[in-house]
ZAKOLPA-658558 format. One record per residue: x, y, z of N, C-alpha, C in turn; residue in one letter. Coordinates in steps of 0.05 Angstrom, whole numbers, plus 5000, padded with zeros to 4 digits. Layout:
<atoms>
XYZXYZXYZA/...
</atoms>
This chain:
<atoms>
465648964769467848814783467748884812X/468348644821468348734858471948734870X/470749034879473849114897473749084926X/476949024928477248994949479749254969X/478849374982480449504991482149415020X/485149385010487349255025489549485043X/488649495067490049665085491749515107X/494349545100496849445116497349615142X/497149585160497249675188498849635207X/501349735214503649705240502449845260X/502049915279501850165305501250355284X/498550355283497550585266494250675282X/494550665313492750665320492051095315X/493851225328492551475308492251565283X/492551425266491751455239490151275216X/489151075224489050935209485850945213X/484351135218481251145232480351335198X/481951515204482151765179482251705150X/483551425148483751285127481051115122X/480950945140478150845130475650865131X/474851185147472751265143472651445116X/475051515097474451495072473251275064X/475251015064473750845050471750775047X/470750835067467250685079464950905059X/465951165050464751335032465051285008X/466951035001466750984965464350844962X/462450874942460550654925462350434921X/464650464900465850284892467050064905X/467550024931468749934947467149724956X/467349424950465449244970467049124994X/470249134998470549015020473149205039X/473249205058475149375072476549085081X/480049155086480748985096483249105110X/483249045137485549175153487549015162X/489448905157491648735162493448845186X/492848735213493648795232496248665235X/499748775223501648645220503048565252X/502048455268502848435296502548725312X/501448925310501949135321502149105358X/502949335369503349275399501249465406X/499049665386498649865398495549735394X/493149965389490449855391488949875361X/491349835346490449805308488649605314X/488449415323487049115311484149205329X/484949295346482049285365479749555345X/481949805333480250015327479749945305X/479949685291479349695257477549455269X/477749255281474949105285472849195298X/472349235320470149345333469949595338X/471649845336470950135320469650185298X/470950095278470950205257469149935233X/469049685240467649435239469149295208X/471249445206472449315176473248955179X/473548875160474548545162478048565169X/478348455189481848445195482448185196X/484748195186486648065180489748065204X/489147825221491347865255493547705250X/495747835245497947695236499247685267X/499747465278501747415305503947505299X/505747425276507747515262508347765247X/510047955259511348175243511848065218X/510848125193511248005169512248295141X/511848545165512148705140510448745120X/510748955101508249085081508148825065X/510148695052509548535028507148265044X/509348125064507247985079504648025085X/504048215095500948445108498748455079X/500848605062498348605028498148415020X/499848055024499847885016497047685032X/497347735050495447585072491947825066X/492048065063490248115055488648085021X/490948034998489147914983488447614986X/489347455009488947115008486347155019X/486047385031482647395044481047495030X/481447535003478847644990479047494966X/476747404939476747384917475547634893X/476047844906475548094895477448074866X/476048204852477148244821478848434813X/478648614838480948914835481448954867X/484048984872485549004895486249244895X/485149524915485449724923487749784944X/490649764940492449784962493350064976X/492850175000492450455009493750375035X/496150595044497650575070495450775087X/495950625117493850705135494350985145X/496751105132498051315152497751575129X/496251655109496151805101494852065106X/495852275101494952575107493352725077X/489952835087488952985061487652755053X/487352455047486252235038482952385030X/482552375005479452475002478152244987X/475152194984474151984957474652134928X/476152264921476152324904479152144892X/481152144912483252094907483151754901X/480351614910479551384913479251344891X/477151464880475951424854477751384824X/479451614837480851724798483251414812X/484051404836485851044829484450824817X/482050834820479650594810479250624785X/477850894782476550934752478150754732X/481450734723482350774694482750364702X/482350314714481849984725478949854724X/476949964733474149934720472649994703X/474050134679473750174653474750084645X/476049954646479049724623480649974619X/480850184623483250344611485450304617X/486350074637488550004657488949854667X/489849654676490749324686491349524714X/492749644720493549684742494549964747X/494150174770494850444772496850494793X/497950784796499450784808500251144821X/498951104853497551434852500551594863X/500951844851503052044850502052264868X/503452334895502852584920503452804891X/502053074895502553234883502453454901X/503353714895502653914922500953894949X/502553694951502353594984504253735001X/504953565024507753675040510253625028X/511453775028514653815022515453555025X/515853515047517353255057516952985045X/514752995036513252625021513652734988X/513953064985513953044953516552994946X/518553064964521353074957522352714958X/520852594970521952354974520452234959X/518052244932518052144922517952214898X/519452484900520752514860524452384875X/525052314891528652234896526651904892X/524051764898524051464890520951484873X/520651604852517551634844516251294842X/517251144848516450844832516150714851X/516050854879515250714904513250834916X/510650874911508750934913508050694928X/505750674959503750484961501150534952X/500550754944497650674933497150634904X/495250394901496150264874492450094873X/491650064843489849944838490449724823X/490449514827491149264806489348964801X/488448934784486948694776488648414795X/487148284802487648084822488947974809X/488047834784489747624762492547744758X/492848034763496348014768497547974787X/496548124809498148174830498447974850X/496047774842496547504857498847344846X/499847404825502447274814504547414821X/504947614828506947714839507947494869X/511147534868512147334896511647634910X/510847624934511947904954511647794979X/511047524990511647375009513747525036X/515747515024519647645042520347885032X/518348035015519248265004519348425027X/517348515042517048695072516648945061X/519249135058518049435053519849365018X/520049195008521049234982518749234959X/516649114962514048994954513749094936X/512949404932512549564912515349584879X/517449574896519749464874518349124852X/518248914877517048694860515048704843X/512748824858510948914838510749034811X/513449254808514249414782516649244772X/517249044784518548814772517048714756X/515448614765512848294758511948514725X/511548764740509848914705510948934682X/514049004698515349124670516348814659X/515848564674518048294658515448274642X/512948414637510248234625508648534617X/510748634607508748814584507349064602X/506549024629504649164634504849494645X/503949644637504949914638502950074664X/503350084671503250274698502250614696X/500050594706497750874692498151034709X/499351154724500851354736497651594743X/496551644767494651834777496451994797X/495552144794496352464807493652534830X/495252514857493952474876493752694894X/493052994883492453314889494053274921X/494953454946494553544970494653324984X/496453004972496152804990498452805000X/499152775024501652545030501652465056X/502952315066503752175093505052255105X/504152135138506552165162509652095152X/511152205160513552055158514651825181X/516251675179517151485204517951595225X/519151935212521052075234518452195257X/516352285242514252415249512352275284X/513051995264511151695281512351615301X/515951645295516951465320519151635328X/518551815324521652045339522952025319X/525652205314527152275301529051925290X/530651925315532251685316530851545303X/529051405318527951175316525551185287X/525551385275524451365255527151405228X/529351455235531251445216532151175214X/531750975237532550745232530850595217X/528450645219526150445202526650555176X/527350765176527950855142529450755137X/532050755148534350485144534350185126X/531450095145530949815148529549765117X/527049985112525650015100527250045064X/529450195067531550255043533550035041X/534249815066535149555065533649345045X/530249275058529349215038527949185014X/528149465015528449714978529649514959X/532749594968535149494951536049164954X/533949004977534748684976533648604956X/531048744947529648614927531048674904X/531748914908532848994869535548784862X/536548844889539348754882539148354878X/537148284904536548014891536047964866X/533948044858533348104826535447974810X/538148234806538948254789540548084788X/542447944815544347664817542047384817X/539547454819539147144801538847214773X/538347474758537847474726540847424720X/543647394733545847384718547047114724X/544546954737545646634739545846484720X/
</atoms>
């Protein structure tokens, strides 16, 4: 099966180099794709002619759901590799064991867990464990997923779309990984507000959800 690996990108010009010179070390991997979500900084310039991956130039701020949405319309890959550009520790190993239980049939779709990593990304995701971005999933689902207006809710829709259709979610344990935080990227303030925004549309999607299931 041919993968496609889908990297969503805001102003990720110092970090997002670290990330895909992993990728460029998987066998398994036939396509890189960097979704440059309007950034102001030099993401689009260092993922095309740095780093030579296929990008994806959104004029429009469209957010994660938009960004992963516009990067699977550019591929017909059979397995969609979704990996945030801002990760800390990222090894091919961590690549592999998300792939493996998806190119063996052991799995429709995965869903990778920070484990003794940094404090700060483990605590925030045993308080939301089900919001993970890195995730392996067969195209034939995830292209049915809506995540169009989701933005930072995406990953909610996604464990929407599984659980309305049976599909169970293979949970990988991802050793010494985790990410920058917002506070880390954009100052204190200004990174508590994007967490704001980001936990706004967390809960638009859930809460949408549940007032159209009671129409």
């Amino acid at each position: 099966m041919k993968v496609a690996a889908v990297v969503p990108a805001y102003n990720e010009e110092r970090t997002i180099r670290r990330t895909i010179h992993v990728l460029q070390h998987v066998d398994l991997i036939d396509e890189i794709i960097v979704v440059n979500d309007a950034s102001t900084d030099r993401t689009a310039e260092i993922a095309a002619e740095e780093l030579g991956v296929i990008l994806v130039n959104l004029t429009e701020n469209k957010g994660k759901g938009g960004a992963v949405k516009a990067g699977i319309d550019r591929t017909m890959a059979d397995v969609i590799l979704m990996l945030d550009a801002d990760l800390v520790g990222l090894r091919r190993q961590h690549i592999v064991d998300l792939l493996s239980p998806v190119l063996t049939g052991r799995a429709k779709t995965t869903m990778g867990v920070f484990t003794e990593g940094r404090a700060i990304t483990d605590l925030a995701q045993f308080v939301a464990p089900k919001l993970s971005g890195q995730r392996a999933i067969l195209r034939e689902i995830i292209a049915r997923v809506d995540m169009e207006d989701t933005r930072f809710g995406i990953e909610v829709a996604i464990n929407r779309y599984l659980e309305d259709h049976g599909i169970k979610i293979y949970e990988v344990e991802l050793e010494s990984l985790s990410q920058y935080t917002k506070e880390e990227k954009l100052g204190f303030f200004k990174g508590l507000a994007a967490r704001a925004v980001m936990y706004y549309d967390v809960m638009r999607i859930l809460v949408g959800r549940d007032i159209n299931q009671k129409k």
